[in-house]
C-alpha positions as CSV (number, residue, x, y, z in Angstrom):
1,X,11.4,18.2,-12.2
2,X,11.8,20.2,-8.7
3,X,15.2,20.5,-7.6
4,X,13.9,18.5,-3.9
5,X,14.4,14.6,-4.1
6,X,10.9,15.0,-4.7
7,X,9.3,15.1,-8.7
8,X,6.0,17.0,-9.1
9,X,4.9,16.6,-12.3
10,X,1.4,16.3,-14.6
11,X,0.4,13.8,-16.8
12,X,1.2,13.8,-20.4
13,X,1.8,9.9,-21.6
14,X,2.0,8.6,-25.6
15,X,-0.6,6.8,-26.6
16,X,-0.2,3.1,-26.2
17,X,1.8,3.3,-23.5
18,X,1.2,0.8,-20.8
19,X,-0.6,1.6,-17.0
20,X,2.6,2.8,-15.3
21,X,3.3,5.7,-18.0
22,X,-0.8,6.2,-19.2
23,X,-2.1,5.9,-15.2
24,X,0.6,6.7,-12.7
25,X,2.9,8.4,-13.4
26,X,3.5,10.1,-17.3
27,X,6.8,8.6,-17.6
28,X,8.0,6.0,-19.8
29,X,9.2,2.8,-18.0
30,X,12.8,4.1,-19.0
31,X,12.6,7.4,-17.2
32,X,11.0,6.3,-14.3
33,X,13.5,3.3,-13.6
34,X,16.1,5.5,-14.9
35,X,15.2,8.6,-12.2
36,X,12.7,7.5,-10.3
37,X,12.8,4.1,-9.3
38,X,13.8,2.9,-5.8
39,X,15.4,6.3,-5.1
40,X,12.9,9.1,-4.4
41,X,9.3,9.8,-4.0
42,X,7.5,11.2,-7.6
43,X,4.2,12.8,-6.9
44,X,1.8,12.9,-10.0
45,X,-1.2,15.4,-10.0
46,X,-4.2,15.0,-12.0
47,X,-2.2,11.4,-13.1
48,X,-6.2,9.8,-14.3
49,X,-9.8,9.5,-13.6
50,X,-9.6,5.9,-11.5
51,X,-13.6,5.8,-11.3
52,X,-13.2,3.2,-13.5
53,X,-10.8,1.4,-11.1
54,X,-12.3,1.9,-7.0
55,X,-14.8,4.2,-5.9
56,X,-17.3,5.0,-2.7
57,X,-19.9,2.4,-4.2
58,X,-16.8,-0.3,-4.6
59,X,-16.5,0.1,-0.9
60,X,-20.0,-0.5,0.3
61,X,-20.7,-3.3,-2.1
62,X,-17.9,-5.2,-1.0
63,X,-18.7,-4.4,3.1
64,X,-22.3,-5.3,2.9
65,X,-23.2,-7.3,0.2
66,X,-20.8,-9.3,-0.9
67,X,-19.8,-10.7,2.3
68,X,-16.5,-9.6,2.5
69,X,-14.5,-11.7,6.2
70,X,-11.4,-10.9,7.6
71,X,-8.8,-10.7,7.2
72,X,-9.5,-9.4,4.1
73,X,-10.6,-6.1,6.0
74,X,-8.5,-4.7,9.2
75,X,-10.2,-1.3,11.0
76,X,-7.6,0.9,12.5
77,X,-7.4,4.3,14.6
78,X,-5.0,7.0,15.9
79,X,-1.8,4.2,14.9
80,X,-3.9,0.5,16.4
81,X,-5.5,-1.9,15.1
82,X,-8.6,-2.7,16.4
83,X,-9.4,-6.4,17.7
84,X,-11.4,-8.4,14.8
85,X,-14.1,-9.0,17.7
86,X,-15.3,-5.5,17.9
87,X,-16.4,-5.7,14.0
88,X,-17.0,-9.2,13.5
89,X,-19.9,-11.7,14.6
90,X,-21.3,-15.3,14.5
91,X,-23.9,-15.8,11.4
92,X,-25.7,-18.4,9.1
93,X,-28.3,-20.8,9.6
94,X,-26.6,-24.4,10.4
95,X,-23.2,-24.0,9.9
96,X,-22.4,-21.0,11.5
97,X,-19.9,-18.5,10.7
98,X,-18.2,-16.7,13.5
99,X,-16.1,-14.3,11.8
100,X,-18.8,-12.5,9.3
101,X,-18.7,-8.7,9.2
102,X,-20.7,-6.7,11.8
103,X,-22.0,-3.9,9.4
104,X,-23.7,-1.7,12.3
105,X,-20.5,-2.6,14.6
106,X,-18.9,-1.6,11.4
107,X,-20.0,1.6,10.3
108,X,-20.3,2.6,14.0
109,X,-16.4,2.3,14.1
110,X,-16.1,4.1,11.1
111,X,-18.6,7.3,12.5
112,X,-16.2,7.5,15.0
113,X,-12.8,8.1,13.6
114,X,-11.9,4.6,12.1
115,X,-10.1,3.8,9.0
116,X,-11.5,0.7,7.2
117,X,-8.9,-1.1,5.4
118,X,-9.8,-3.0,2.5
119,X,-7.0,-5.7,2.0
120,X,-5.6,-7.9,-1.2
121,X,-8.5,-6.0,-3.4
122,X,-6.0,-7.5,-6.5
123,X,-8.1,-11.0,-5.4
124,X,-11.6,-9.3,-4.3
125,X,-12.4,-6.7,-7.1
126,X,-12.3,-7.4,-10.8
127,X,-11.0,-3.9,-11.7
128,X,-8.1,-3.5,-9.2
129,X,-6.8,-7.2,-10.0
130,X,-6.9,-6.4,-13.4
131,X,-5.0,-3.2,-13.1
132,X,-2.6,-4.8,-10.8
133,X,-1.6,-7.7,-12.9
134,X,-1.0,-5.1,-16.0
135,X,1.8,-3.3,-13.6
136,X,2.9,-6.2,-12.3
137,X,4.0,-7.4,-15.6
138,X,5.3,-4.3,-16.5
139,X,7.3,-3.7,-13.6
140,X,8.4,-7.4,-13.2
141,X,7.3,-7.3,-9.4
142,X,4.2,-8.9,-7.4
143,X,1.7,-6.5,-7.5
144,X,-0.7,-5.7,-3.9
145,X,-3.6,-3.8,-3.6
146,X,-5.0,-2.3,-0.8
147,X,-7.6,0.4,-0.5
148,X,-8.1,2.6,3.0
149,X,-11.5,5.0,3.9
150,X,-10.8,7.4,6.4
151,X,-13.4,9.8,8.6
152,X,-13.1,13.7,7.9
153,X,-9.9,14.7,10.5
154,X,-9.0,11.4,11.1
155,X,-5.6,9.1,10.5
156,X,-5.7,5.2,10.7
157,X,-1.8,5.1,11.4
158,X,1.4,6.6,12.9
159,X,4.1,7.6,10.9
160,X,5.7,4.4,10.0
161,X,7.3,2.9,6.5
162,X,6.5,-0.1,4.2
163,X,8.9,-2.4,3.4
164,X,7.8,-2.9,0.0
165,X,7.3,0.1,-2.9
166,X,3.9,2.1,-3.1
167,X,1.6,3.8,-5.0
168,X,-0.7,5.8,-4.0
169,X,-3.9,6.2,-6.1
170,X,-6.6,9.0,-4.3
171,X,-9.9,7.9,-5.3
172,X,-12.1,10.1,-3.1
173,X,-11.9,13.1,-0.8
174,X,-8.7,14.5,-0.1
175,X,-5.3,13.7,2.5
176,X,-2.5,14.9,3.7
177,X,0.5,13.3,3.7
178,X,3.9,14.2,5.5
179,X,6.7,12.3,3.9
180,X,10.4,11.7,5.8
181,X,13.4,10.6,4.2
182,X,14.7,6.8,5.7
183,X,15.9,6.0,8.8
184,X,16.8,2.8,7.7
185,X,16.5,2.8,3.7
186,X,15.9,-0.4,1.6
187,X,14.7,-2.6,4.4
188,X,13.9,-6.3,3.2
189,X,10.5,-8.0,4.3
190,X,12.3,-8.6,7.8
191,X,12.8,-5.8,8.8
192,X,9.1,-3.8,10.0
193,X,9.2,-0.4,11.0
194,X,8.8,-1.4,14.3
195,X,12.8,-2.3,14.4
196,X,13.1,1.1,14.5
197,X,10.7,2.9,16.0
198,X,12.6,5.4,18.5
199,X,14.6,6.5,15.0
200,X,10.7,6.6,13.2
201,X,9.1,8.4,16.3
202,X,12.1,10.9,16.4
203,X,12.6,11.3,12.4
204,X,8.6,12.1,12.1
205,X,8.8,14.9,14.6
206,X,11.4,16.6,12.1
207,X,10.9,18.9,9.1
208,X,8.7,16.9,6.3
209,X,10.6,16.2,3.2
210,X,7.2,16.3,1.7
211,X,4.2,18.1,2.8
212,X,1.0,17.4,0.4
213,X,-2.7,17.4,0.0
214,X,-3.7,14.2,-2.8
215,X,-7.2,14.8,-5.0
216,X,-9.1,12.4,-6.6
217,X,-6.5,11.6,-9.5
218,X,-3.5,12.4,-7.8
219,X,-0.6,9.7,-7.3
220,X,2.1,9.7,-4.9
221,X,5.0,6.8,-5.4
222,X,7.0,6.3,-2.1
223,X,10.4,3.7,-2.8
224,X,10.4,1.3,0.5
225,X,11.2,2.5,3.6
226,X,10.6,6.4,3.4
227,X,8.3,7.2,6.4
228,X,4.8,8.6,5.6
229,X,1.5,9.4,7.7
230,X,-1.7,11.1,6.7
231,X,-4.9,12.5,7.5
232,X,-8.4,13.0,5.9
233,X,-8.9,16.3,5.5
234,X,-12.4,18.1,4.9
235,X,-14.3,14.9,3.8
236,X,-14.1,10.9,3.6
237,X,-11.1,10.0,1.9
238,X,-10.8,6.8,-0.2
239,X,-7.3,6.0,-2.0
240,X,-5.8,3.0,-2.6
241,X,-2.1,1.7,-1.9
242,X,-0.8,-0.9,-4.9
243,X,2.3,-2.3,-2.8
244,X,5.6,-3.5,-5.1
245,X,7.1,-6.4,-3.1
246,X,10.2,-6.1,-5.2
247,X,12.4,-8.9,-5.6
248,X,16.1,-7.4,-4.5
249,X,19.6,-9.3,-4.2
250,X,19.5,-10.3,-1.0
251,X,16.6,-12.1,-2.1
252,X,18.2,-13.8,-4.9
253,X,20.9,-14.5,-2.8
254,X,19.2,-15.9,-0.2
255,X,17.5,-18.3,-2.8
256,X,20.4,-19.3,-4.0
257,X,22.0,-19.9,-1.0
258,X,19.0,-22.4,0.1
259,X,19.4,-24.1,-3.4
260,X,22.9,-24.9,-2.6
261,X,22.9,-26.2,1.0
262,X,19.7,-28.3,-0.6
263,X,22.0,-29.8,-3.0
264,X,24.6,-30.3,-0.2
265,X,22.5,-32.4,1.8
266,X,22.2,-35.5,-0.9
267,X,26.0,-35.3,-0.6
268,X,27.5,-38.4,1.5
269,X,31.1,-36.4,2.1
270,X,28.7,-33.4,2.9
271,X,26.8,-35.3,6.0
272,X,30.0,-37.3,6.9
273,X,31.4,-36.0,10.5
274,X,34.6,-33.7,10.9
């Protein structure tokens, strides 16, 4: 353990242990809810070999040959997200479909600093959704899995936060990440880094708490709402992002709340007038 709010650790899990403790991060689920969990980032090096899980090929067979549509793909560059026209395009014979994927629109977006991003792989690759649903019954949380490729020396988004849980899984080339501590910690679903963006903007420009290069088999676990931003470094850079949209109180409370004025509504002394 470092003595940061950071852990750095390598993998050494029991045997029979399930994906959180054998692939992420060499904790049992104890130690990692106990420590870990919802409080501070834990970066694992050398966590697995996930060529069984994503890879370079994974990318290309999904972009050009298995017909992959928005918005199951966004392209992004230096912190925007490119308009769906500039990638996309009317095909088919008959029935025509006006939102297929422009592979030489594509790729030419890509050679010029673009990061592809590869969304809800949990419903579009075998592998991932697999590996998803496995942590997502172990963690008790709805498991999402995204996957981003990124140029050599190029970012696909400002420094920003997530307002659900990550990991990140680096599948391919190498990244930098900077990590900040909150500016707002714990924000629910409704509240987007954008609320904040001033305190983000100014927060980034600070001393990192984290400062890190992921290889293939590294993991990096970021608890909502700590700010991150990275870069591929030397070559393309493939990693995936399996997003933890974890259920909190507010959100039971919330639930329960709409349960109750539900129930209030069949009553007469409920609906009569004050």
């Amino acid at each position: 353990m470092s003595t940061s709010r950071t852990t750095l650790q390598d993998v050494g899990a029991a045997p029979g242990a399930g994906v959180l403790e054998t692939r992420l991060t060499g904790l049992s689920p104890e130690e990692f809810a106990r420590d870990i969990w919802a409080r501070k980032p834990l970066l694992t090096r050398r966590a697995s070999d996930f060529s069984d899980l994503f890879s370079a090929d994974a990318v290309d067979e999904l972009i050009s040959r298995r017909g992959l549509r928005t918005p199951f793909l966004r392209v992004a560059k230096d912190g925007s997200t490119l308009p769906e026209s500039t990638f996309t395009s009317s095909a088919g014979v008959g029935a025509t479909i006006a939102d297929q994927l422009d592979d030489t629109a594509l790729w030419r977006a890509f050679a010029d600093g673009a990061t592809l991003v590869l969304q809800a792989l949990q419903r579009t690759w075998g592998p991932v959704g697999e590996f998803g649903a496995r942590l997502s019954a172990e963690l008790g949380h709805p498991v999402q899995a995204n996957a981003y490729v990124t140029p050599p020396q190029s970012r696909g988004f400002d420094a920003h936060y997530d307002v659900h849980d990550v990991f990140v899984v680096q599948i391919g080339g190498t990244k930098r990440w900077l990590v900040h501590e909150p500016v707002h910690p714990d924000p629910l679903r409704d509240q987007p880094w954008t609320d904040h963006r001033p305190a983000v903007a100014e927060a980034a420009r600070g001393a990192a708490h984290l400062d890190t290069v992921l290889e293939p088999g590294d993991v990096l676990y970021l608890p909502r709402g700590w700010l991150h931003a990275a870069e591929a470094q030397g070559g393309v850079s493939v990693h995936l992002t399996l997003g933890i949209h974890t259920w909190t109180r507010y959100a039971l409370a919330e639930q329960l709340a709409q349960a109750a004025l539900a129930a209030l509504r069949d009553d007469p002394w409920m609906r009569s007038t004050l």
